[in-house]
C-alpha positions in Angstrom: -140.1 -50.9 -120.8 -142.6 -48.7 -119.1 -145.9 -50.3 -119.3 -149.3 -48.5 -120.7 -151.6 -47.6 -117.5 -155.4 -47.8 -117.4 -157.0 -44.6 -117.9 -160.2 -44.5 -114.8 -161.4 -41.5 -113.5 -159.3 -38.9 -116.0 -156.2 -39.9 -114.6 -154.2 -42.7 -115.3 -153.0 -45.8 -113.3 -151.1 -48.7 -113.2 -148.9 -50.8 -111.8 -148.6 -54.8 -111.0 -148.6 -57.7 -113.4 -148.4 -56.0 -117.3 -149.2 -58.0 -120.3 -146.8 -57.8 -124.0 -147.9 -56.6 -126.1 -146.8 -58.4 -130.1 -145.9 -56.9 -132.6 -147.4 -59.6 -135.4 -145.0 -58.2 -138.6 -142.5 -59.5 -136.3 -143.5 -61.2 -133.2 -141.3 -59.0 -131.6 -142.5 -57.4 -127.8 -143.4 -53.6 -129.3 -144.9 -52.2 -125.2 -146.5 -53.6 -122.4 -150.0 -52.9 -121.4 -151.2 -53.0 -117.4 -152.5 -56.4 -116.6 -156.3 -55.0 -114.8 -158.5 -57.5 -113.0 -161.5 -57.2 -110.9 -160.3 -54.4 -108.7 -159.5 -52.5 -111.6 -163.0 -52.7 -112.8 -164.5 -51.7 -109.2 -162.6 -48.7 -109.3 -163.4 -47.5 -113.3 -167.3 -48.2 -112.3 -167.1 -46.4 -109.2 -165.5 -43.4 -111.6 -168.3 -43.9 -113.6 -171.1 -43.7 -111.1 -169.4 -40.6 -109.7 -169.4 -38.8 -113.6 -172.8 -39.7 -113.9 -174.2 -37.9 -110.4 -172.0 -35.2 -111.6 -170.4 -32.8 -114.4 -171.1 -35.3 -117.2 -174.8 -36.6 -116.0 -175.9 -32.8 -115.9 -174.6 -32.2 -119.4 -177.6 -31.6 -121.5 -177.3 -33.6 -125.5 -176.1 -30.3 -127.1 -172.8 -30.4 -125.0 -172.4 -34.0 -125.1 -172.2 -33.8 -128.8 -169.9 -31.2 -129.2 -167.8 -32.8 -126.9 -168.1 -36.2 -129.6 -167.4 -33.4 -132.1 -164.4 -32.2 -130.7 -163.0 -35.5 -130.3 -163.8 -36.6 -133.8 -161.7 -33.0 -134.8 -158.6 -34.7 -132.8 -158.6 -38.2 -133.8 -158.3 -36.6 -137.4 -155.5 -34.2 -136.5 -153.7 -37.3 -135.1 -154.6 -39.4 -137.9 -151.0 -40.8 -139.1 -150.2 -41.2 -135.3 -152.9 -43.3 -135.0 -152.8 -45.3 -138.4 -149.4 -46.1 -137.3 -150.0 -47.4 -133.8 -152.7 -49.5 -135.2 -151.1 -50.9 -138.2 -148.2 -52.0 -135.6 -150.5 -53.1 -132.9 -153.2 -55.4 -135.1 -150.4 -56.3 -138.1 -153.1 -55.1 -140.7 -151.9 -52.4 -144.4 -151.2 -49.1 -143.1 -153.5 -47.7 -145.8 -156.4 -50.0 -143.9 -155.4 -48.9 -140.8 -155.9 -44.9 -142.2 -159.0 -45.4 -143.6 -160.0 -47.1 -140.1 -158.8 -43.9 -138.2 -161.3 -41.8 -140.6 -164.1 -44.5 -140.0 -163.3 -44.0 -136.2 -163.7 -40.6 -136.6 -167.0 -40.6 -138.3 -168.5 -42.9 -135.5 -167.8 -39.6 -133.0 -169.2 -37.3 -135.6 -171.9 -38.9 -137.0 -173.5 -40.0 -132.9 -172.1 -36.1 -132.0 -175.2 -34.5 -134.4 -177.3 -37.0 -133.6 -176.5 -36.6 -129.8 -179.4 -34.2 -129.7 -182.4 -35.8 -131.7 -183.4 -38.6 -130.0 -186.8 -37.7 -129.8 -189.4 -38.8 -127.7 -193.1 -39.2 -128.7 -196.7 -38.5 -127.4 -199.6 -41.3 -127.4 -203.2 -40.3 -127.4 -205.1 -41.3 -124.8 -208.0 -40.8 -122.3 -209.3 -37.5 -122.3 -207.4 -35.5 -119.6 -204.2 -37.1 -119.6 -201.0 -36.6 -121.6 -198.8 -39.0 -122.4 -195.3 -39.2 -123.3 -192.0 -40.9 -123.8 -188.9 -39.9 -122.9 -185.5 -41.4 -123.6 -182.9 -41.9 -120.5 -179.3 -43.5 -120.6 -178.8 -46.7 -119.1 -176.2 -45.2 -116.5 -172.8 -46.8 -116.4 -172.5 -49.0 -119.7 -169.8 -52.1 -120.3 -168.1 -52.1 -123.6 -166.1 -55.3 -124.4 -164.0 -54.8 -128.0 -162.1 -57.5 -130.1 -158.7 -57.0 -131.7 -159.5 -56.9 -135.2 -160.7 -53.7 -135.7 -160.0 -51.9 -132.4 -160.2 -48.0 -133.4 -163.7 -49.1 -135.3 -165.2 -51.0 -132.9 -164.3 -48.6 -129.9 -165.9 -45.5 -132.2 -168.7 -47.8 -133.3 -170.1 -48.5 -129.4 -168.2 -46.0 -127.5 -169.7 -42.9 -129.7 -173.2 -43.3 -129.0 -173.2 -45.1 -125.9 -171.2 -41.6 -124.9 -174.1 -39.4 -126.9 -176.9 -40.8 -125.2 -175.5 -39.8 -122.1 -174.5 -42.7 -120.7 -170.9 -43.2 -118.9 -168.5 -46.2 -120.2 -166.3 -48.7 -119.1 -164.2 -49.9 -121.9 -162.3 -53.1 -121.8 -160.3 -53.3 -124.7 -159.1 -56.8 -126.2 -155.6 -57.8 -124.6 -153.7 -58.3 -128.2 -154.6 -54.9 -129.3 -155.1 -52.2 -126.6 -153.2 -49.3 -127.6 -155.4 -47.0 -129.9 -158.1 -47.3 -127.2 -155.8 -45.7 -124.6 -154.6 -43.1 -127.4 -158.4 -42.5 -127.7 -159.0 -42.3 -123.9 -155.9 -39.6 -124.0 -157.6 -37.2 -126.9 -160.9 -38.0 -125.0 -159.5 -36.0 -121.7 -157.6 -33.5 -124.7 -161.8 -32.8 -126.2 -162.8 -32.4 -122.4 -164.8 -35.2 -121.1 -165.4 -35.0 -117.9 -163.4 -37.3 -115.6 -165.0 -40.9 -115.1 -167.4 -40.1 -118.5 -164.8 -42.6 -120.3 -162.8 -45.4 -118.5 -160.5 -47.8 -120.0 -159.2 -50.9 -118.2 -156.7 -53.0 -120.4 -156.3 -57.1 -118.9 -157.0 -60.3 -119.9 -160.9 -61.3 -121.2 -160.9 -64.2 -118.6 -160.1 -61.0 -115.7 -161.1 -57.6 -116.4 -163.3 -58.7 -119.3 -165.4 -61.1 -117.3 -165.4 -58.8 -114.1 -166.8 -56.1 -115.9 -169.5 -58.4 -117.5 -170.4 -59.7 -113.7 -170.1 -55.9 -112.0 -173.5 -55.5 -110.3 -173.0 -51.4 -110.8 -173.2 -51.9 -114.6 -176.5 -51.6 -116.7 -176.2 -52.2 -120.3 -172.8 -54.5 -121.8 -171.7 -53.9 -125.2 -169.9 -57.0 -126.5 -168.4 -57.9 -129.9 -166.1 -61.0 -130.0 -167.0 -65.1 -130.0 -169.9 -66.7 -129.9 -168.9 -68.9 -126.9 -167.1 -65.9 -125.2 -170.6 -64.2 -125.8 -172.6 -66.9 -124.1 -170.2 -66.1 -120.9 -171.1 -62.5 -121.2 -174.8 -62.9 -121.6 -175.0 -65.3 -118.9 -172.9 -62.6 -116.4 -175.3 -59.7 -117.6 -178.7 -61.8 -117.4 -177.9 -62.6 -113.4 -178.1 -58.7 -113.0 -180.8 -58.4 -115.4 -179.0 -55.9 -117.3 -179.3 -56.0 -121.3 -176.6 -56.4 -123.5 -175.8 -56.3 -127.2 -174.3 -58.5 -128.9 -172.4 -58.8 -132.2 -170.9 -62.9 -132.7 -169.2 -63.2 -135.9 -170.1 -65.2 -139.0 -170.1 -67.1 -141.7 -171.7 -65.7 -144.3 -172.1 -66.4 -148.0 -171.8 -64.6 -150.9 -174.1 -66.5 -153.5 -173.4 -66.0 -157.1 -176.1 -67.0 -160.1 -175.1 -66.8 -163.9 -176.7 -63.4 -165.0 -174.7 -61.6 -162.5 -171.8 -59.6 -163.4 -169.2 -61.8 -162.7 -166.2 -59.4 -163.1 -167.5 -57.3 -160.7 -168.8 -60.0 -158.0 -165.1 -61.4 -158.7 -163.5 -58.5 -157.6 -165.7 -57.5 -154.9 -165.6 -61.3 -153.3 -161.8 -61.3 -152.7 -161.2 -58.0 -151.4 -164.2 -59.0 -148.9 -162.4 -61.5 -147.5 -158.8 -60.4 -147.9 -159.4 -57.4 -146.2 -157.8 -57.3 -142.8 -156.4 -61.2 -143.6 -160.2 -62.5 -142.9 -160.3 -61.2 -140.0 -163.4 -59.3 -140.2 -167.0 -60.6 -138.7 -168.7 -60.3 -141.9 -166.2 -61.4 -144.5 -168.0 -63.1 -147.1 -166.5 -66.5 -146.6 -168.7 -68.8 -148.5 -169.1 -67.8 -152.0 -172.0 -70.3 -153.5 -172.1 -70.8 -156.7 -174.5 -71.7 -159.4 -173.4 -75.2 -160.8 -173.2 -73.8 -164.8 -170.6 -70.9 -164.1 -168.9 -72.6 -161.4 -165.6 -73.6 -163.1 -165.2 -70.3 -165.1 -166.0 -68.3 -161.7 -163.7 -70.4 -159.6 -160.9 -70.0 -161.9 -161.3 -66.4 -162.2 -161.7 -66.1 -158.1 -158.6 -68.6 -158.1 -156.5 -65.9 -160.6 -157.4 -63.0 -158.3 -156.1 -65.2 -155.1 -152.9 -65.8 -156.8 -152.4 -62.0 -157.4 -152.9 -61.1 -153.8 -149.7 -60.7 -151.4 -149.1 -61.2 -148.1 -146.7 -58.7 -146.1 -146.0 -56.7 -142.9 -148.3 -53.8 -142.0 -145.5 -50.9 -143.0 -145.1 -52.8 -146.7 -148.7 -51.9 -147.3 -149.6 -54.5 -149.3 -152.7 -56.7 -149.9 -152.9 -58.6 -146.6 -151.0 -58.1 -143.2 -150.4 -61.1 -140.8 -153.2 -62.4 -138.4 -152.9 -60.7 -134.9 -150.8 -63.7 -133.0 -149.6 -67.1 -133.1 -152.4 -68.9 -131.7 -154.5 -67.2 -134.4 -151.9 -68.5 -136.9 -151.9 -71.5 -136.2 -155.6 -72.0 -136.1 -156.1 -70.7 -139.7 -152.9 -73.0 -140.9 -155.3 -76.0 -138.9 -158.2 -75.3 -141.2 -156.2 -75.4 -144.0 -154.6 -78.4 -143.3 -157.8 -80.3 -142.7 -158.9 -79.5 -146.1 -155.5 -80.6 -147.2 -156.5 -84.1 -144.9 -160.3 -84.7 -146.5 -159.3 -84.0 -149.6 -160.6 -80.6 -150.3 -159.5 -78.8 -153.7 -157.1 -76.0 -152.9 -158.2 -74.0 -156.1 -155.4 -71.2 -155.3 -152.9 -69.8 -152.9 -151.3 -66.2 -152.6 -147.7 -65.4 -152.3 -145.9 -63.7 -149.4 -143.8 -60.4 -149.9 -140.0 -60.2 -149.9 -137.8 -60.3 -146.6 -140.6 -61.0 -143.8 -139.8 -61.5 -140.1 -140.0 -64.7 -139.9 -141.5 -64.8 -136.8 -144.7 -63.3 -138.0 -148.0 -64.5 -138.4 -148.6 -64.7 -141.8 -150.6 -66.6 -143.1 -151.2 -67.3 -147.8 -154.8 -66.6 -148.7 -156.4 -69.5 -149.5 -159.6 -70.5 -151.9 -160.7 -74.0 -151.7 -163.5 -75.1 -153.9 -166.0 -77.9 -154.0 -166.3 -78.0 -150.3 -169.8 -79.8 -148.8 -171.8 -77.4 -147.5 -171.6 -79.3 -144.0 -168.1 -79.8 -143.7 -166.3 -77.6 -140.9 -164.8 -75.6 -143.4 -168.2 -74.5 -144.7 -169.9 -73.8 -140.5 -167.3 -73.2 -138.6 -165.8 -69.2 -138.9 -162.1 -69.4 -139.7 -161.9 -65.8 -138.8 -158.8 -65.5 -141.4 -157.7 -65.3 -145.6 -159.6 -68.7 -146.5 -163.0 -68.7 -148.7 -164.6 -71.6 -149.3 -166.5 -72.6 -153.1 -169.8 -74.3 -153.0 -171.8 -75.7 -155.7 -175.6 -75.3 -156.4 -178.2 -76.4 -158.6 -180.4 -73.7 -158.2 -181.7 -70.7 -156.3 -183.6 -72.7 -154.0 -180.7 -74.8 -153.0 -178.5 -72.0 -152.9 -181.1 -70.5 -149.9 -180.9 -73.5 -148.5 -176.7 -73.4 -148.3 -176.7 -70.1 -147.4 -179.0 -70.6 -144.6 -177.4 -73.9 -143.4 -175.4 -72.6 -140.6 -175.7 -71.4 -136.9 -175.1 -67.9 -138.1 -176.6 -64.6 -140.2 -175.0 -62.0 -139.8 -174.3 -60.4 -143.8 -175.0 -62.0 -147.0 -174.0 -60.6 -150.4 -176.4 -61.7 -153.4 -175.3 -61.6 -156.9 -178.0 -61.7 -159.8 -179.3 -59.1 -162.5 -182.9 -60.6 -161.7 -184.6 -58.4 -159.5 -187.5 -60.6 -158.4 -184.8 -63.1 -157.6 -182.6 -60.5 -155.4 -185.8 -59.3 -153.7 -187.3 -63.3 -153.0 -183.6 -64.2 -151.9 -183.4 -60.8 -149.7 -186.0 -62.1 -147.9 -185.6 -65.9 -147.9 -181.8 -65.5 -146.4 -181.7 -65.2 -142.2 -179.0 -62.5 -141.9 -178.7 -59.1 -140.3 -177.6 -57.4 -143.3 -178.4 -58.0 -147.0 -176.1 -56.7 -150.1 -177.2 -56.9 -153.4 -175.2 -56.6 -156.6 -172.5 -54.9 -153.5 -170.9 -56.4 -150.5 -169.9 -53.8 -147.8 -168.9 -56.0 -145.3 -170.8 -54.2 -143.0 -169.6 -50.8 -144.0 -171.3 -47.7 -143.5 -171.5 -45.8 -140.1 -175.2 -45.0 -141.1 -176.2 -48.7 -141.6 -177.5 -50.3 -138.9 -175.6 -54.0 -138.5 -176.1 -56.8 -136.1 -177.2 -60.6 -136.4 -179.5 -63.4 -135.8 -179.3 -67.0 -134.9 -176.0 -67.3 -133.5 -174.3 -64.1 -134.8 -176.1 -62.1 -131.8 -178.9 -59.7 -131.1 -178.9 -56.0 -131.2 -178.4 -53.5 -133.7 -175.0 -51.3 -133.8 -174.3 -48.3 -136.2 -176.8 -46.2 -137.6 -179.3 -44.4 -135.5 -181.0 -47.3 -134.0 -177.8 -47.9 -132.0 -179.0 -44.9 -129.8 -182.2 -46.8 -128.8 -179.9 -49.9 -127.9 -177.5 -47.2 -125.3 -181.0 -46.0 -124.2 -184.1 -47.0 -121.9 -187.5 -45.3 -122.9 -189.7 -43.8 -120.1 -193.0 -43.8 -120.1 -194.6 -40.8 -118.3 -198.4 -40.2 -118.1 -200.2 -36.8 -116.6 -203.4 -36.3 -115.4 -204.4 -33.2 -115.9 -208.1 -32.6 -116.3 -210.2 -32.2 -119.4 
């Protein structure tokens, strides 16, 4: 089995130790992927710096978005290609795995007509001078990806790290590499100069942690752990480079009596369903005010029941989680709720004739949990949503606030007042109410507080994070 190469300097290269890569419909070896470490990362920054004293750093914004445009044209013509390789490479529906090919593409779209109006401003001052501001790229930027939403996350920091002119170094996550070298492929296709994208597949502990330390890089991109994130922040901050951080979460979903519960019912388990939990902003605490929290459970606990479990190509509700270890930390979680004497309020079923070597894992609502139990902090990262009681709106800002993180929160109410005081009173990055996008919406600008990160990606304001503003004063004369 020839083993995918790393893609530096628009050509690609390989060779050495190769990592599987899992299958996890099946846990069956589906490729291999090339094993990069520090070297690896030397020689994709050098690339890099070269692309950015040449062809690509002379490219003025109006090129460098057409190029974004091009490549957003390509990853729609290869749309089912890609869908494919994802659904098989992260285990996840195919029809979630399309609809992330499209998102993808929007990311390139949306940051390729935007490439050219980041616009600068001027500041009155003294008479005889003119002042101005300027936006610059940061030079050769780190980007650090997870596995659970690979062709997203590569779009969402690649795009406008790439339309603010900067050059990047892209480590994907080990478990799911293969749509970022697909992209680095259609990148060279669109005509990016060579060295303007880089893509080093390895291990987080190797590649990941040497591109993180490289003194040639200027800005780091990371989404992943919070831990992990610490190592990364710690690496940038000893080149006193900044970095942008996205951590994860554990956020809550509170639900009051006036809402519409139908809706919020339907809406809650699709949010954390959706990719098996495995998304950063799944809602998965769902507080509840005390007097509608049997009839609510129940009706979240009928939904869970409906929901099925299956391999990507059977399309169904759910896929497995990407790997074993993965698997085996959700089925932990469970099992200590199981231990303590949690109520498991519902279970979901598995589909017919799966591998039985993959990772699948029932979806799982338990209810009446303590708001300080580990079930209730800790991110599961997987199909489990936890019920919480409350008294009142007070308490239920007090729950929802009662954790190291914020990064979404999804209020449910017909009061406005109420949605507008709680909107306020709740420490999270993003706020949906009487909706829960889990942090959908290219345009939207999404990051965290607290322990969920710092930084804002998607949107506009992502351009600012990929960019350093200059300052330039002229003295002219009156």
């Amino acid at each position: 089995m020839n083993a995918h190469q790393h893609f530096i300097g628009g050509t690609w290269t390989g060779g050495g130790a190769t990592i599987p890569v899992i299958n996890p419909s099946d846990g069956q070896v589906m490729a291999e992927i090339a094993r990069g470490g520090a070297a690896e990362i030397d020689r994709a920054v050098k690339a890099a710096e070269a692309a950015m004293a040449g062809e690509w750093g002379r490219l003025d914004a109006v090129s460098r978005g057409r190029l974004l445009l091009k490549l957003a044209e390509l990853i729609r013509r290869d749309a089912d290609d890609l869908a494919t390789l994802e659904s098989e490479d992260v285990g996840k529906p195919l029809s979630l795995a399309r609809s992330d090919v499209q998102v993808c593409a929007r990311y390139f779209e949306y940051y390729g007509g935007a490439a050219d109006k980041v616009h600068g401003d001027t500041i009155p001052f003294q008479n005889g001078f003119t002042v101005m501001t300027v936006y610059e790229p940061h030079g050769v930027v780190g980007v650090i990806v997870p596995w659970n939403y690979p062709l997203q996350m590569t779009g969402r920091s690649v795009a406008p790290a790439l339309a603010m002119g900067n050059a990047v170094v892209l480590k994907p996550a080990e478990d799911t590499s293969l749509t970022a070298l697909a992209l680095a492929r259609l990148a060279a296709e669109a005509g990016f100069p060579p060295g303007s994208l880089n893509v080093v597949t390895g291990l987080g502990a190797e590649a990941g942690a040497a591109l993180a330390a490289h003194p040639g890089i200027h800005h780091i991109s990371f989404t992943g752990s919070r831990e992990v994130g610490v190592l990364i922040q710690t690496a940038a901050a000893k080149n006193t480079i900044p970095v942008t951080l996205e951590l994860g979460g554990k956020s809550p979903q509170i639900v009051f009596a006036d809402a519409d519960l139908d809706e919020a019912g339907a809406v809650i388990t699709k949010a954390i369903a959706q990719n098996a939990g495995q998304t950063c902003s799944a809602g998965s605490r769902v507080i509840v005010e005390d007097r509608i929290y049997d009839r609510f459970t129940a009706d979240l606990a009928r939904r869970f029941e409906a929901l099925k479990v299956g391999s990507g190509a059977q399309d169904l509700d759910l896929g497995p989680v990407v790997n074993a270890k993965q698997c085996a930390r959700v089925k932990g979680y469970i099992d200590l709720a199981e231990k303590d004497g949690l109520t498991i309020l519902a279970r979901g079923g598995l589909g017919t004739n799966l591998p039985q070597e993959g990772f699948y894992v029932r979806p799982t609502l338990i209810g009446n949990v303590p708001p300080d139990h580990r079930l209730a902090q800790e991110e599961i990262f997987g199909p489990v949503l936890v019920a919480i009681r409350v008294r009142d709106e007070a308490e239920a800002l007090r729950v929802a606030n009662g954790t190291e993180y914020g990064l979404a929160a999804g209020i449910w109410t017909s009061d406005l007042g109420r949605a507008l005081r709680l909107s306020k009173g709740v420490k999270s990055g993003q706020v949906f109410i009487n909706n829960y996008g889990a942090g959908g919406g290219v345009e939207l600008p999404f990051g965290g507080v607290k322990g969920s990160g710092h930084g804002r990606e998607k949107g506009f304001e992502a351009l600012y994070g990929f960019g350093s503003m200059k300052m330039i004063a002229i003295k002219h004369g009156v």
